[in-house]
N, C-alpha and C positions, 0 to 999 in steps of 0.2 A: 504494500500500500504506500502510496504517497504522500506526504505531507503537505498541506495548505502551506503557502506561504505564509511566511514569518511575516507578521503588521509592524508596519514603520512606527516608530517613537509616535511620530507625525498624527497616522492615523490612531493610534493611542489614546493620544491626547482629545483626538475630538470625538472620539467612540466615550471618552469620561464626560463628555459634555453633553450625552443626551439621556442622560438621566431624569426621571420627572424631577425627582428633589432640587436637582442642577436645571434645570429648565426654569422650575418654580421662583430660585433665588437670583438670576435671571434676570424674567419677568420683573421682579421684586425690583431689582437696582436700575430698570429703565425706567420704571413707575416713579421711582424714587427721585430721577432724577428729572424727569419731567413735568413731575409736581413743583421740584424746587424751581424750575425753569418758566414756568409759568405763575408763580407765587408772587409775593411783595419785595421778597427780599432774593430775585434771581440775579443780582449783581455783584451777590455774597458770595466768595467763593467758597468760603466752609458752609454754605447751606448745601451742599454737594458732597459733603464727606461722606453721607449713608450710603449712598449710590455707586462711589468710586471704591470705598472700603469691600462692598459687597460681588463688587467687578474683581477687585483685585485676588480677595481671600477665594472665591470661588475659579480664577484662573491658577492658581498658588495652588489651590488643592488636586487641581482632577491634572497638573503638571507632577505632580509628587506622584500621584496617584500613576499615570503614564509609564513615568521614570520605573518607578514599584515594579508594577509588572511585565515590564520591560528586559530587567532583569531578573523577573523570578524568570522569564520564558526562557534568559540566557542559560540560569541552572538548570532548568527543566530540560534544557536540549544538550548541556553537557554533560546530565546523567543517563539521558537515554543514549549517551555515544559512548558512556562507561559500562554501558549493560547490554546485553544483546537476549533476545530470547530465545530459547531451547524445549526442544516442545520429543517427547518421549512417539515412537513411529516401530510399524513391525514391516521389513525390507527384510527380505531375501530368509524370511521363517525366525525372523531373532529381533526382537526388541532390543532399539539403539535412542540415545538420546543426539537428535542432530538442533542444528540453528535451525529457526523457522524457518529463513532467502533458503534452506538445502531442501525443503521438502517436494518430491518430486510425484509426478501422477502413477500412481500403484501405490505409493506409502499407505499403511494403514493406520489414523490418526489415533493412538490410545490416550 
């Protein structure tokens, strides 16, 4: 069997961005910022700090998050290159244990 291709950091990052909860907070910091933008006090530039703090922690996380499993996929694919499977077969009247890539059409799978 073949493996899927490995997802780019890239695509990582923006597969952690489509979460509801990540969507919801989101939403949350355009409201937030477009309330302030249309308010009394839209000339304030700290009447903007909910909106941008909620832009940034939420870009900060699902980057961490990215990174994360980015490199769990590194260990995950440097132990399946440590490990090979072996799978138990009856060839030629005798039970032999070969690699799985050796199993050939006649084997009998035990």
């Amino acid at each position: 069997l073949e493996k899927p291709p490995k997802p780019t950091l890239f695509l990582l990052f923006v597969m952690q961005l489509t979460g509801f909860v990540i969507i919801l907070l989101l939403v949350a910091a355009v409201a937030s910022v477009v309330v302030n933008a249309t308010g009394p006090r839209r000339d304030d530039p700290l009447s903007y700090t909910t909106g941008k703090a909620i832009f940034v922690i939420v870009l900060l996380n699902a980057g961490i998050a990215a990174w994360t499993e980015h490199k769990a996929g590194d260990a995950l694919e440097a132990l399946s290159k440590m490990t090979q499977a072996s799978i138990y077969v009856v060839r030629d009247g005798a039970e032999v244990n070969i690699d799985v890539p050796l199993v050939v059409r006649g084997d009998i799978v035990v």
